[in-house]
C-alpha positions as CSV (number, residue, x, y, z in Angstrom):
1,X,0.0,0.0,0.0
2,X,1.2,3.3,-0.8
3,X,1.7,6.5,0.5
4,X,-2.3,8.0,-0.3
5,X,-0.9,11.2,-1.2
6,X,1.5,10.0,-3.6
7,X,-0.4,8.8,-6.6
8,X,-2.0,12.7,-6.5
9,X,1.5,13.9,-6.2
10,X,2.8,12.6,-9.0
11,X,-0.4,13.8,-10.9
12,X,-0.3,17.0,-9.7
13,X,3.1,17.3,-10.2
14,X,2.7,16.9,-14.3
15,X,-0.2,19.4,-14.3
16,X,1.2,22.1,-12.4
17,X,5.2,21.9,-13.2
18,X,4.9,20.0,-16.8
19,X,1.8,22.0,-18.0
20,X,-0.1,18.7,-18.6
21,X,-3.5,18.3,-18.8
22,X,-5.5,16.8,-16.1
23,X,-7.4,13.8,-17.8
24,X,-4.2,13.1,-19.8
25,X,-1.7,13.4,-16.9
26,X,-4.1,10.5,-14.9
27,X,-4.5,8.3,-17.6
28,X,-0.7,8.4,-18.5
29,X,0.3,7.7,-14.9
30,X,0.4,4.8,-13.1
31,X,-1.9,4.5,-10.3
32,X,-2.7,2.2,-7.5
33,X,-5.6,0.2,-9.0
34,X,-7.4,-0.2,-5.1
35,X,-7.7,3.6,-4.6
36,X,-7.9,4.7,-8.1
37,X,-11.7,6.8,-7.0
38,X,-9.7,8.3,-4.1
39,X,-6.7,9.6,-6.0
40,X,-9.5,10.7,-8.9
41,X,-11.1,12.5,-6.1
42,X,-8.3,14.4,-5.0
43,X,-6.6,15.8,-7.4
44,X,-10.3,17.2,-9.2
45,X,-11.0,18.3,-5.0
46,X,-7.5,20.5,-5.3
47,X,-7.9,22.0,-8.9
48,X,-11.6,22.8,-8.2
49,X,-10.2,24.5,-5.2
50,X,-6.9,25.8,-6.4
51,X,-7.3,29.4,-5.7
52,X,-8.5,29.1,-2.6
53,X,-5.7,26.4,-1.0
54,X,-3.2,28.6,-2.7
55,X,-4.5,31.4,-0.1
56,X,-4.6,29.4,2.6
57,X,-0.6,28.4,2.0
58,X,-0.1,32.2,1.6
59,X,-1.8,32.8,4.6
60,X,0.4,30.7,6.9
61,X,4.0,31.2,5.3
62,X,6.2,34.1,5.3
63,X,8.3,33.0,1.7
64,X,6.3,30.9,-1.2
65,X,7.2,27.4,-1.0
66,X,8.9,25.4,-3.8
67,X,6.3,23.6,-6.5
68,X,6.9,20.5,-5.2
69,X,6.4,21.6,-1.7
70,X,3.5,23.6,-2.7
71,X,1.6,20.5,-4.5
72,X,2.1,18.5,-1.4
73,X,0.7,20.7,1.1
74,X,-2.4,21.5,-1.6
75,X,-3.5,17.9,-1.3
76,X,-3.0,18.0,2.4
77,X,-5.0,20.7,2.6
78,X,-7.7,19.5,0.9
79,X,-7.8,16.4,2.9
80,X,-7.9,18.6,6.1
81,X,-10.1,20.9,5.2
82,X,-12.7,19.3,2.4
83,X,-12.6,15.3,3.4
84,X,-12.4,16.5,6.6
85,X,-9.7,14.2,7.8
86,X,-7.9,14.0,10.9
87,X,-5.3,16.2,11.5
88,X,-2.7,14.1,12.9
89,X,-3.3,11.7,9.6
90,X,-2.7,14.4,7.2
91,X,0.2,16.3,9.0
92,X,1.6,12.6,9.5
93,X,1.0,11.0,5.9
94,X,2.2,14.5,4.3
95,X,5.6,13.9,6.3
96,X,6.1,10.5,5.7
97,X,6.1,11.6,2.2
98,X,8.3,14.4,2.1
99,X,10.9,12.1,3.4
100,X,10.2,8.9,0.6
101,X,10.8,11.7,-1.3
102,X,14.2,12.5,-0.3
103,X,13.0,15.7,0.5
104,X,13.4,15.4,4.4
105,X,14.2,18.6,5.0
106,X,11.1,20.2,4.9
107,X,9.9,17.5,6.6
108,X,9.8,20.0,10.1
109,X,8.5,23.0,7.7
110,X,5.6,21.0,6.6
111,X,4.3,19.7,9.7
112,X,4.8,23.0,11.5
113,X,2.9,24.3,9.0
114,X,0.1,21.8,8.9
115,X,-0.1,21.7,13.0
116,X,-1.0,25.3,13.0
117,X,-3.0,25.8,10.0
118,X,-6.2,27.5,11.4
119,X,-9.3,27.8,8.8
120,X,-10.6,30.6,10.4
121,X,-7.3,33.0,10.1
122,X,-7.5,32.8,6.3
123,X,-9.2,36.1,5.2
124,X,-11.0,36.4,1.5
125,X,-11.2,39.6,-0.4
126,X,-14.9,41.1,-1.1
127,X,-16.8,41.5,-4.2
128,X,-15.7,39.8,-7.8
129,X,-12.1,38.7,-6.0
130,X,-13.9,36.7,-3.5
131,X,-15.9,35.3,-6.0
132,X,-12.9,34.3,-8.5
133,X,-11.6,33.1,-5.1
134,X,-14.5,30.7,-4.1
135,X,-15.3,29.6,-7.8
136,X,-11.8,29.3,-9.1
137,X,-12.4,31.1,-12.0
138,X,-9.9,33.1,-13.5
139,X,-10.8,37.0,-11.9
140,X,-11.2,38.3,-15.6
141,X,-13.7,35.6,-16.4
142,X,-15.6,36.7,-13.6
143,X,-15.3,40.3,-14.6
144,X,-17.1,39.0,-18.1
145,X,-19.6,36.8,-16.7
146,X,-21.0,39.5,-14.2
147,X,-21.6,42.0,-16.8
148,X,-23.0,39.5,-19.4
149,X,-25.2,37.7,-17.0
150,X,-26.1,40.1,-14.3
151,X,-28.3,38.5,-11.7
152,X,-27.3,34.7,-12.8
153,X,-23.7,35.2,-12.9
154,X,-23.0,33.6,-9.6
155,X,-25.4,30.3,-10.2
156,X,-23.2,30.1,-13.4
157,X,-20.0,30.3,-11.6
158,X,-20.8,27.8,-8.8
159,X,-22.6,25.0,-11.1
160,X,-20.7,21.8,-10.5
161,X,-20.5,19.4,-13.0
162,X,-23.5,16.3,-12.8
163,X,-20.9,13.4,-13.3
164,X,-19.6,11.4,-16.0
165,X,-21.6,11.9,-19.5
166,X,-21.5,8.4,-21.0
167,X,-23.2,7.7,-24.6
168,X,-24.4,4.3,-25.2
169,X,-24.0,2.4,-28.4
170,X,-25.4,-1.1,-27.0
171,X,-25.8,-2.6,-24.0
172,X,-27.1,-0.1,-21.8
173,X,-29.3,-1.9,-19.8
174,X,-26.2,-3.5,-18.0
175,X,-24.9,-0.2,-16.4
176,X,-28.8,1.1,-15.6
177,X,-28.5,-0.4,-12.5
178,X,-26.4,1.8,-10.8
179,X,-27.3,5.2,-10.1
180,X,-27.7,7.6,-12.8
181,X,-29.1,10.6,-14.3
182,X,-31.0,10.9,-17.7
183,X,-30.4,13.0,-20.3
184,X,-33.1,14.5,-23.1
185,X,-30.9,12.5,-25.2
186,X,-31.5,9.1,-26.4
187,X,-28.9,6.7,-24.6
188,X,-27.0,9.4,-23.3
189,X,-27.0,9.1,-19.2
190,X,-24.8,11.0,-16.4
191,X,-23.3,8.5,-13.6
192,X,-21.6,9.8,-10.3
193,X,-18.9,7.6,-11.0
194,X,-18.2,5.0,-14.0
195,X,-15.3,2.4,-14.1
196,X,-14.7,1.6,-17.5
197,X,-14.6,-2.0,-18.2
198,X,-14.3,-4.5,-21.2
199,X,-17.0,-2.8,-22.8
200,X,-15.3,0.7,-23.5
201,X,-12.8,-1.2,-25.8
202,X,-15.9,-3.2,-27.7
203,X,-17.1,-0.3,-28.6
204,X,-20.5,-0.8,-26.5
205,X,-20.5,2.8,-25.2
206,X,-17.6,6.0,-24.8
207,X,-17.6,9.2,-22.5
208,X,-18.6,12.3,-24.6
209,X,-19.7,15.5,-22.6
210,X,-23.4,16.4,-22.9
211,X,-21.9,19.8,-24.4
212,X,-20.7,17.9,-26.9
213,X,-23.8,15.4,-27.7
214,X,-26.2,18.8,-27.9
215,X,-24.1,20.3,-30.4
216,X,-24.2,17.4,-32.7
217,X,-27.6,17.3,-32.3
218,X,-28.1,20.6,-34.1
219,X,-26.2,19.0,-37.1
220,X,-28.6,18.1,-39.7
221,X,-27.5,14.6,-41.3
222,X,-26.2,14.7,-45.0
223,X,-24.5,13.7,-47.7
224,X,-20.8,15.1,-46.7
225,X,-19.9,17.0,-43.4
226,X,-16.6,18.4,-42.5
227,X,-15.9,18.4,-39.3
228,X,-13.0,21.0,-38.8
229,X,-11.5,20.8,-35.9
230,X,-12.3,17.5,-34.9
231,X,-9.8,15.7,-32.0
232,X,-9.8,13.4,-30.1
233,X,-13.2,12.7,-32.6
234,X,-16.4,12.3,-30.6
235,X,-18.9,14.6,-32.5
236,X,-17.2,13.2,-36.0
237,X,-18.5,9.8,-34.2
238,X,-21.6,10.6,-33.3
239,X,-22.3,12.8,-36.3
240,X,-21.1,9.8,-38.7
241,X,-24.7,8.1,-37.5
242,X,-26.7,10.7,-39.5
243,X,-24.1,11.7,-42.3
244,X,-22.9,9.1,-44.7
245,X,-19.6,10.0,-45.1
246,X,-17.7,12.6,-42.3
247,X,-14.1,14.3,-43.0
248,X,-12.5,15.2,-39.5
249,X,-9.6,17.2,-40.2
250,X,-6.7,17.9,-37.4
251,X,-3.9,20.0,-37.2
252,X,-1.5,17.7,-35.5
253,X,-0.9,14.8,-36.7
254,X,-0.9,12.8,-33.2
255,X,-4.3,14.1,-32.8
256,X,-5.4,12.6,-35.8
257,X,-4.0,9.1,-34.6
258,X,-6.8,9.6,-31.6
259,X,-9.3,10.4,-34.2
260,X,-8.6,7.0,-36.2
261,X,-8.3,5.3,-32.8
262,X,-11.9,6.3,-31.8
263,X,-13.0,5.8,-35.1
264,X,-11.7,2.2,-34.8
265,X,-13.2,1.3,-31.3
266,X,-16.6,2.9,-32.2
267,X,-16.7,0.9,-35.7
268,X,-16.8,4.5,-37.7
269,X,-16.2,2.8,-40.8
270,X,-17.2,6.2,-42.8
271,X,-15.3,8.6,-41.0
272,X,-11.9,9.8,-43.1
273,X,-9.3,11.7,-40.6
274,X,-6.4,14.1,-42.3
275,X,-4.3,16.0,-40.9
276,X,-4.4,20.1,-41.8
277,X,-4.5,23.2,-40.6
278,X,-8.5,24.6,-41.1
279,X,-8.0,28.3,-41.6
280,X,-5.8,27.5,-44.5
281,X,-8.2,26.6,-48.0
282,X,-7.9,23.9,-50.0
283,X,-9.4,24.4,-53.7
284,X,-10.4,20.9,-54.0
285,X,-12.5,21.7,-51.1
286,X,-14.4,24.3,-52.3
287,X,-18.4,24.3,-52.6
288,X,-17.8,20.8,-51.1
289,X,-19.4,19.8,-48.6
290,X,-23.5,19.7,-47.5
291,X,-22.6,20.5,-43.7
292,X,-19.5,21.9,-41.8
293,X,-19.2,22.2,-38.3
294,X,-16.4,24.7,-36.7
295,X,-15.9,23.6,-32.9
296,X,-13.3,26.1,-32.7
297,X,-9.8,26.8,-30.2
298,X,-11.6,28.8,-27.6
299,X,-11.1,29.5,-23.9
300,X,-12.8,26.5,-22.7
301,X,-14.6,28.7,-19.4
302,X,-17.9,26.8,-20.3
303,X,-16.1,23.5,-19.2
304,X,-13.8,24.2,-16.2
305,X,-16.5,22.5,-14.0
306,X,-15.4,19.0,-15.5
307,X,-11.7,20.3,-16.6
308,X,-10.7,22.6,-13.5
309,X,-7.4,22.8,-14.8
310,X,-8.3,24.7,-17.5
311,X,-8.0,27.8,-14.8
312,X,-4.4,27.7,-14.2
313,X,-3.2,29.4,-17.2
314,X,-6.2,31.6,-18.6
315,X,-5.1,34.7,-19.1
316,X,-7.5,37.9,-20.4
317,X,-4.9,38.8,-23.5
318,X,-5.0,35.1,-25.1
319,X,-8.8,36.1,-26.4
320,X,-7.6,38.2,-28.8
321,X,-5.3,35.4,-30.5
322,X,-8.2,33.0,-30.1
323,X,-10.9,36.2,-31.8
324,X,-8.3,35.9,-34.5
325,X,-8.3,32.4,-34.7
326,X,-11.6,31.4,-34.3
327,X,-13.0,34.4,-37.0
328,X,-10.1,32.7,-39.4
329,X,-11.1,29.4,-39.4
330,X,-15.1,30.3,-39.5
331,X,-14.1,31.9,-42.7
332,X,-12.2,29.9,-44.2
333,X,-14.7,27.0,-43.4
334,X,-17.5,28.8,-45.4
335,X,-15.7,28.1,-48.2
336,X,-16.2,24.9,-48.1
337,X,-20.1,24.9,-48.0
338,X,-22.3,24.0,-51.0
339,X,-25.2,26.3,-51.8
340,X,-28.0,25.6,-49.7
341,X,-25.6,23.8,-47.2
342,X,-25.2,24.7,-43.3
343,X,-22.3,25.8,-41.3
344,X,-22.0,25.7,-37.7
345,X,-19.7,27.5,-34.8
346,X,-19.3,26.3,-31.9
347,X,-17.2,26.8,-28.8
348,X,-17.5,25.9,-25.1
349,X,-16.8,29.4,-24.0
350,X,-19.5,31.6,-22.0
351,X,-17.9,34.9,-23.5
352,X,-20.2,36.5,-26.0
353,X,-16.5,37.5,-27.9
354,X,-15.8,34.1,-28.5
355,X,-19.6,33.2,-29.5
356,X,-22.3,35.9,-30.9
357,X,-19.8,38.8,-31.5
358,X,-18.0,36.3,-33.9
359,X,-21.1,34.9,-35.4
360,X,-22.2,38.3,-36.2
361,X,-18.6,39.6,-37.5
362,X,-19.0,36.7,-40.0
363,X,-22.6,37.6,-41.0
364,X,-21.7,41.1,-41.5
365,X,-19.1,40.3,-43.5
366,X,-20.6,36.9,-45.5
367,X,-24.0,38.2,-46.7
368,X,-24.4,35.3,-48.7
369,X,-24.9,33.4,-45.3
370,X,-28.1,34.0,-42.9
371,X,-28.7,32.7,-39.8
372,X,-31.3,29.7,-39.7
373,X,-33.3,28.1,-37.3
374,X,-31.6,25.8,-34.6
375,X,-33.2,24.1,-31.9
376,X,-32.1,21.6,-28.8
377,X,-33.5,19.3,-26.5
378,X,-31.4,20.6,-23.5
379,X,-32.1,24.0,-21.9
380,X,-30.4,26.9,-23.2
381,X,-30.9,30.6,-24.1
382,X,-31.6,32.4,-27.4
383,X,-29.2,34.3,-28.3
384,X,-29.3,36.9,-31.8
385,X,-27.1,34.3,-33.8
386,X,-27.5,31.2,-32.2
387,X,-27.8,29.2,-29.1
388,X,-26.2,29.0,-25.3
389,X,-26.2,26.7,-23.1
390,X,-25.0,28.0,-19.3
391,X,-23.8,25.5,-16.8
392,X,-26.3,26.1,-14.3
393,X,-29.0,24.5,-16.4
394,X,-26.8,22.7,-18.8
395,X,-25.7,19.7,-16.3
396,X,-22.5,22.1,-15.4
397,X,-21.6,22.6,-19.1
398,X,-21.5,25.7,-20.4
399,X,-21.2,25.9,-24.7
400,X,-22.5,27.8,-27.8
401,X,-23.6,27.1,-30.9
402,X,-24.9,28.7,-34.2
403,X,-26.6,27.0,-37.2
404,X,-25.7,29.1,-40.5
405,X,-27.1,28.5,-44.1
406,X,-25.7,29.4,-47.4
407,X,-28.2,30.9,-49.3
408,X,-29.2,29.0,-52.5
C-alpha cells in the first residue's frame, strides 16, 4: 500500500510543473488500482479549489514554497479541510512523504505548517475577488460573466458538474442499475462515478460530454460533413450516424491518430481523418461539402467545472489570438459549404467575444450566409445568432452554438 498522497502527487506534479493536462496526466500515470476513486477524487478536489488552497498556504507562510512543496501541502490541505480528515493523519501522511521523497528537509516545515494551519485565520477579499476566489475562475472571467449575465452570474459560476456523461452504443441496460441521471438524449446518461470496463474497448459505449452530444444534435444529417476541428473525434463519431460519409480534419498529426483510434473502437467505418490546418483553404474543397461544423480553439470557461485545470493558465490577453483564430477558421470554413448547405460554430466558452460577436462579425461580413433556425432538446438561451447553453441549467456545461445556411 502506498503512501495516499503520492499517486496525487505525482499527478499534480505533471499538471502544475509540466503543464499537462488533467485527464491526460491521470490516464498516462500509473496509479494504484485499489484507490484509483480516491486519487481521482483528489486531485479534481485541489484544482476545483486551487485558488482558494493557494491562499490558505499564503496565509500561513512568510516565503512561497517550492512547487513541489506547494503541490504536497495543496493535497494536504484538501484532505484537512474538504474530506475532513484528521489532523494528525494528514500532517503525518504529508511527512512520511516528504521524506520517501528524499525531500526530508522540509519535513519540520511541513508539519509545522500543517499543525497550525487554522481555517478561520484565512481572510477572503470582497466582491468579484472573493468570487474568482470561491469559484476558481480566473478573476477576468468573472469580470465577463458579471456583466453578461447580471443576476445569474454567480449560479453560473458555482454550477458543478453532474458526473460522467456516457453515450451508449449497445448494451445499456447493463450499467442502468447503478445510479444515474438521464439526459433529453436518447442513450445518453450522467453516472456519479463510471469504471470503464471491457466494454469501453468493444465499442459498447464512450464518455462524450453532454456539451458535446447537444451540439451534434443541431447537425442536420447529410451527404458530406466536414468536421473542422475534430480531435480526439467524438462529434465526427456521433455525427457519422446521421451523415454518410464525415471528414475530421486535425492540425496535429498525433491528434489525428486519436481520431482513427476512436473511429476504430466505435466501428466508424465512414469517417476519413487528415491532418491540416482549417483556416488554411484547399481548392479541392471548395463548394464541397453539405454541412461543416467549426468547434473552434476557444477558452474553454464553459467547461472548467469538468476540466478545472483549464484555470491555471487563462489569461485575459489570449482572447484576442483566439478572436483571430476562431473568426479565421469560421471563414475559411465557409468556403467549403455548398449552396443551400449549413455551417456551424461552436465553442464551449460563455464569453459573447468568443460566441455571438463572432457569429455576427462573419454575417456582417458573408452576406451570402443567414442565420437559420436551430433548436435543442437541452435548456439553453436564445441568443441573436444562435444558441447557449450556461452550466447552471446545462448539467454544469456551459457551450454555444450557431446554425448558419448558405443561401441557394
Amino acid at each position: 500500500m502506498t503512501n495516499p498522497f503520492y499517486d496525487p502527487y505525482r499527478v499534480l506534479l505533471k499538471v502544475y510543473g509540466e503543464g499537462a493536462r488533467l485527464k491526460l496526466a491521470l490516464s498516462g500515470t500509473d496509479l494504484e488500482e485499489l484507490n484509483r476513486a480516491r486519487t481521482v477524487r483528489t486531485v479534481y478536489g485541489v484544482l476545483e479549489h486551487e485558488q482558494y488552497l493557494a491562499r490558505c498556504i499564503s496565509a500561513f507562510t512568510e516565503k512561497t514554497p517550492k512547487q513541489s512543496v506547494r503541490v504536497l501541502l495543496k493535497i494536504a490541505l484538501y484532505n484537512l479541510i474538504y474530506l475532513e480528515k484528521p489532523r494528525y493523519y494528514v500532517a503525518d501522511t504529508a511527512v512520511e512523504l516528504v521524506k520517501k521523497l528524499g525531500k526530508g528537509g522540509m519535513a519540520g516545515f511541513v508539519n509545522a505548517f500543517l499543525r497550525q494551519f487554522d481555517e478561520k485565520k484565512v481572510t477572503l477579499p470582497e466582491g468579484e475577488e472573493g468570487l474568482a476566489v470561491r469559484s476558481n475562475y480566473p478573476l477576468f472571467a468573472v469580470r465577463r460573466i458579471m456583466k453578461e449575465y447580471g443576476a445569474r452570474a454567480e449560479s453560473i459560476l458555482f454550477a458543478k458538474s453532474r458526473g460522467v456523461t456516457v453515450r451508449f452504443v449497445r448494451g445499456e441496460e447493463k450499467y442502468l442499475a447503478r445510479p444515474h441521471e438521464e439526459t433529453p438524449f436518447a442513450h445518453v446518461f450522467i453516472f456519479p462515478h463510471f469504471v470503464r470496463d471491457e466494454g469501453f474497448e468493444r465499442g459498447d459505449y464512450t464518455f462524450q460530454s453532454v456539451g458535446s452530444v447537444a451540439i451534434c444534435s443541431v447537425v442536420e444529417g447529410c451527404e458530406e460533413l466536414l468536421d473542422a476541428c475534430a480531435a480526439p473525434g467524438g462529434k465526427s463519431v456521433l455525427l457519422s450516424q446521421k451523415c454518410a460519409r464525415v471528414t475530421a480534419l486535425e492540425l496535429h498529426e498525433h491528434r489525428t491518430a486519436l481520431i482513427q483510434s476512436y473511429c476504430a473502437r466505435m466501428g466508424a467505418a465512414n469517417v476519413r481523418a487528415e491532418t491540416g490546418d482549417s483556416s488554411l483553404f484547399r481548392p479541392e474543397w471548395e463548394n464541397k461539402f453539405d454541412g461543416v461544423l467549426c468547434d473552434v480553439p476557444c477558452s474553454g470557461l464553459g467547461t472548467l467545472a469538468e476540466n478545472p485545470d483549464l484555470a491555471l493558465n487563462k489569461k485575459e490577453e489570449d482572447l484576442k489570438g483566439l478572436n483571430a483564430a476562431q473568426s479565421a477558421i469560421l471563414s475559411n470554413c465557409a468556403r467549403y459549404v455548398k449552396a443551400g448547405g449549413h455551417l456551424y460554430y461552436s465553442t464551449c466558452s460563455l464569453l459573447q467575444e468568443e460566441n455571438d460577436e463572432i457569429a455576427g462579425a462573419f454575417l456582417k461580413s458573408h452576406p451570402q450566409f443567414e442565420v437559420c433556425a436551430a433548436d435543442c432538446p437541452l435548456p439553453h438561451e436564445r441568443t441573436n445568432y444562435g444558441l447557449q447553453f450556461l452550466p447552471d441549467t446545462a448539467y454544469g456545461a456551459g457551450f454555444y452554438v450557431a446554425k448558419l445556411r448558405r443561401k441557394a
